[in-house]
C-alpha positions as a Markdown table, in Angstrom:
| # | Residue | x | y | z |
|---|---|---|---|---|
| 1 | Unk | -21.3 | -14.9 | -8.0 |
| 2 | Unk | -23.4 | -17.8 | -7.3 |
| 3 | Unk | -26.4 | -15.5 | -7.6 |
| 4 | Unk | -25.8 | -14.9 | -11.3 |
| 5 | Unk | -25.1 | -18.5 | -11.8 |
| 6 | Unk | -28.4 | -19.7 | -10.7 |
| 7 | Unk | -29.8 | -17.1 | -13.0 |
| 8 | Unk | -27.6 | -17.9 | -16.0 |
| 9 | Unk | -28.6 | -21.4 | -15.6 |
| 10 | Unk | -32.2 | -20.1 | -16.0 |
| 11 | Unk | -31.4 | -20.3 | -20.2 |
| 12 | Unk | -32.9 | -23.6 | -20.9 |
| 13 | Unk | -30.5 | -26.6 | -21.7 |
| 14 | Unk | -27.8 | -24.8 | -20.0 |
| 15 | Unk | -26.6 | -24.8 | -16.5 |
| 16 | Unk | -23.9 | -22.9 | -15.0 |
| 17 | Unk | -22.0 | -23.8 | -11.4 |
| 18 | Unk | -20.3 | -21.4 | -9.4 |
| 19 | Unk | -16.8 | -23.0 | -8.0 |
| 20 | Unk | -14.9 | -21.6 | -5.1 |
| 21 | Unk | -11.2 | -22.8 | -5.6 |
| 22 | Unk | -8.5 | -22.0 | -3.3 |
| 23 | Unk | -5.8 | -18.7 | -4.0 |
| 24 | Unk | -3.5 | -21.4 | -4.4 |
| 25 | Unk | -5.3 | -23.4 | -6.8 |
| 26 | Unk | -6.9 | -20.4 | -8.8 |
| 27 | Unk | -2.4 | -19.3 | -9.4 |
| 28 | Unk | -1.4 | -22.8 | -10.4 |
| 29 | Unk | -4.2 | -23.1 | -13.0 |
| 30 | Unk | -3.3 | -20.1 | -14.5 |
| 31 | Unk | 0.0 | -20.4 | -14.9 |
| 32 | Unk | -0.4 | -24.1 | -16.3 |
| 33 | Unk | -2.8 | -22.2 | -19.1 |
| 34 | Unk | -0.2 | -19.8 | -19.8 |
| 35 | Unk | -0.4 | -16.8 | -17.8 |
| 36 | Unk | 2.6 | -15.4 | -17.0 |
| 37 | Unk | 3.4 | -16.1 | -13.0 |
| 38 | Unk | 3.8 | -12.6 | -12.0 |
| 39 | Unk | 0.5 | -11.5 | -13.7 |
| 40 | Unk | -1.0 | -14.4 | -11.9 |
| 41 | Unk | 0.4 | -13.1 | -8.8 |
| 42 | Unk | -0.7 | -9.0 | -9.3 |
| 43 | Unk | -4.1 | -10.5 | -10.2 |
| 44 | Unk | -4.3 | -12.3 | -7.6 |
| 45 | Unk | -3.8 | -9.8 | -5.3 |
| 46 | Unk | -6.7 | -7.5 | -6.7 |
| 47 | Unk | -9.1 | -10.7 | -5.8 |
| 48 | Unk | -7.7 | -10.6 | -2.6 |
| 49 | Unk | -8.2 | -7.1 | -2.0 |
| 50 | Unk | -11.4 | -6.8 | -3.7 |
| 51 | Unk | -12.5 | -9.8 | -1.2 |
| 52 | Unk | -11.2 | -7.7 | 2.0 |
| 53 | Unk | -13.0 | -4.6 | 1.1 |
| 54 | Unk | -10.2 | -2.9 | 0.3 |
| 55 | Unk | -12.0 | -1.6 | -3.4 |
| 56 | Unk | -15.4 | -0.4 | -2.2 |
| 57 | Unk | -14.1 | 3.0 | -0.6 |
| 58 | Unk | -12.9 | 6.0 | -2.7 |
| 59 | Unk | -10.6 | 8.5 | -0.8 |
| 60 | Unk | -12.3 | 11.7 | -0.7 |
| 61 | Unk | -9.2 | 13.8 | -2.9 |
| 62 | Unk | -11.5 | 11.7 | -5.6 |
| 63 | Unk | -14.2 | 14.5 | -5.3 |
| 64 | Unk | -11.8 | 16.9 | -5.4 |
| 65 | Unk | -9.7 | 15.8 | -8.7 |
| 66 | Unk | -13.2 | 15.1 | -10.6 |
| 67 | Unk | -14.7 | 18.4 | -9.5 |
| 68 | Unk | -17.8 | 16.8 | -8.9 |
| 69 | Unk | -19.2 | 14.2 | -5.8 |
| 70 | Unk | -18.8 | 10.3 | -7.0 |
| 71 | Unk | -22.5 | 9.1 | -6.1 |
| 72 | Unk | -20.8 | 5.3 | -6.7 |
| 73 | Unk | -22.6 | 4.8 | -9.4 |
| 74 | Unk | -20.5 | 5.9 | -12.0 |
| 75 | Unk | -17.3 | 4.2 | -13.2 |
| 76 | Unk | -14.2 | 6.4 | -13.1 |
């Protein structure tokens, strides 16, 4: 993400930061704007798994239910 800051900050008169903020922090901010807490907290989770990898595979029954191989490119 801090890649396409620095290259959204290339507009002129416009610069764009990148912020890491805690789980913690990212759930009560939120919540105080008005997200419901259990959205914040099934959101959350999809950051966290998306952080550990866990969205980057595709089980191979994938192949078999589109009829055709998923080259990763495409969005399903």
């Amino acid at each position: 993400m801090a890649d396409h800051a620095n290259i959204a900050s290339e507009v002129p008169a416009r610069e764009v930061r990148f912020t890491t903020v805690s789980d913690d922090e990212w759930r009560v901010r939120r919540i105080a704007s008005g997200m419901p807490a259990d959205y914040a907290e099934m959101l959350l989770g999809v950051f966290q798994a998306a952080r550990a990898g866990e969205l980057v595979a595709t089980d191979p029954m994938l192949q078999t239910l589109l009829g055709a191989r998923n080259s990763g490119s495409e969005i399903c």
